[in-house]
N, C-alpha and C positions, 0 to 999 in steps of 0.2 A: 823822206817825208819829214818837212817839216814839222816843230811844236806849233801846236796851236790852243787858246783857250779851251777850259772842259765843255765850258757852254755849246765851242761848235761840235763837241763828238759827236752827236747822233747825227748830223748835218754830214761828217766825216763818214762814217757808217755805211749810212746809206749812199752817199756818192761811191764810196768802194765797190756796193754791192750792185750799183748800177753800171759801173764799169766794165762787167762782166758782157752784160748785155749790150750795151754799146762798142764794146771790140768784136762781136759778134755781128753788130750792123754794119761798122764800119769793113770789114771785109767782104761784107754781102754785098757792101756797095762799090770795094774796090774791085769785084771779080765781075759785075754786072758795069764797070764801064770797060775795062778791059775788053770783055765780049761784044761790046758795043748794043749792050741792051741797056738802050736809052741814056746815054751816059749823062746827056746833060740834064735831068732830075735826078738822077743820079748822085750825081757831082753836088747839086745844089742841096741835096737830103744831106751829104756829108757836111756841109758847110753847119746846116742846123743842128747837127750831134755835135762838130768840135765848137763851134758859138760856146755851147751851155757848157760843154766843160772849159774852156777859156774862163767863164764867169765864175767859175767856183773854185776852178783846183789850186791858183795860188791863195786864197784865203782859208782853203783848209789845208792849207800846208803841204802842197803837190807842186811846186814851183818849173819843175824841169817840164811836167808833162802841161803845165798851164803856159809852159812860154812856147811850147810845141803845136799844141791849141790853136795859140792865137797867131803863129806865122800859118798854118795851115785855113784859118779862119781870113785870116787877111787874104790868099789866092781864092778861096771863092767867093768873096765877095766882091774880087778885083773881077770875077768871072762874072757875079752876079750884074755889075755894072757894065759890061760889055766894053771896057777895058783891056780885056783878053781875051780872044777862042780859048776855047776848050782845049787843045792840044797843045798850045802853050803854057794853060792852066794847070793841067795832067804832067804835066814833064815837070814841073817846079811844084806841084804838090804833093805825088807819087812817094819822094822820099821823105817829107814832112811827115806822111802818113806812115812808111812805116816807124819812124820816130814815137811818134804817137802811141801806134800799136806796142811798140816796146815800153815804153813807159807806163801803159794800161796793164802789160803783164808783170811788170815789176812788183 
């Protein structure tokens, strides 16, 4: 973790303590496309939880899980555009995600 001004601690704080809950959805979502229940909302829900951490974690001083984010954020949007199926999507974001998830328990 990066320093970061005092100004953004409470900013910092609370992204931490949201993080909890958001590695909680993230695996709700990665065991509901595995099971093939609905993966492609699925897929696209996960895209909207790592978006918003992309937006915040390198400025509050989370740089490895904000660059983790945004390569995982970049495959489903590549999805979103119909640029890539899903099973393409899923093999090249699968281990983005657990990235992710390791950096959220950090």
């Amino acid at each position: 973790m990066a320093d970061i001004s005092p100004s953004l601690a409470p900013l910092r704080d609370r992204f931490i303590a949201l993080n909890a809950t958001r590695a909680k959805d993230l695996i709700e979502l990665r065991n509901r496309i595995e099971q093939g229940r609905d993966p492609e909302a699925s897929f696209l829900a996960m895209g909207e939880i790592v978006h918003k951490i992309a937006g915040v974690a390198l400025t509050l001083g989370f740089p490895a899980l904000g660059l983790r984010a945004m390569e995982l954020d970049r495959v489903t949007i590549a999805f979103r555009k119909k640029e890539v199926g899903l099973a393409l999507a899923w093999r090249q974001g699968a281990p983005i995600l657990d990235a992710v998830l390791v950096e959220l328990s950090a």
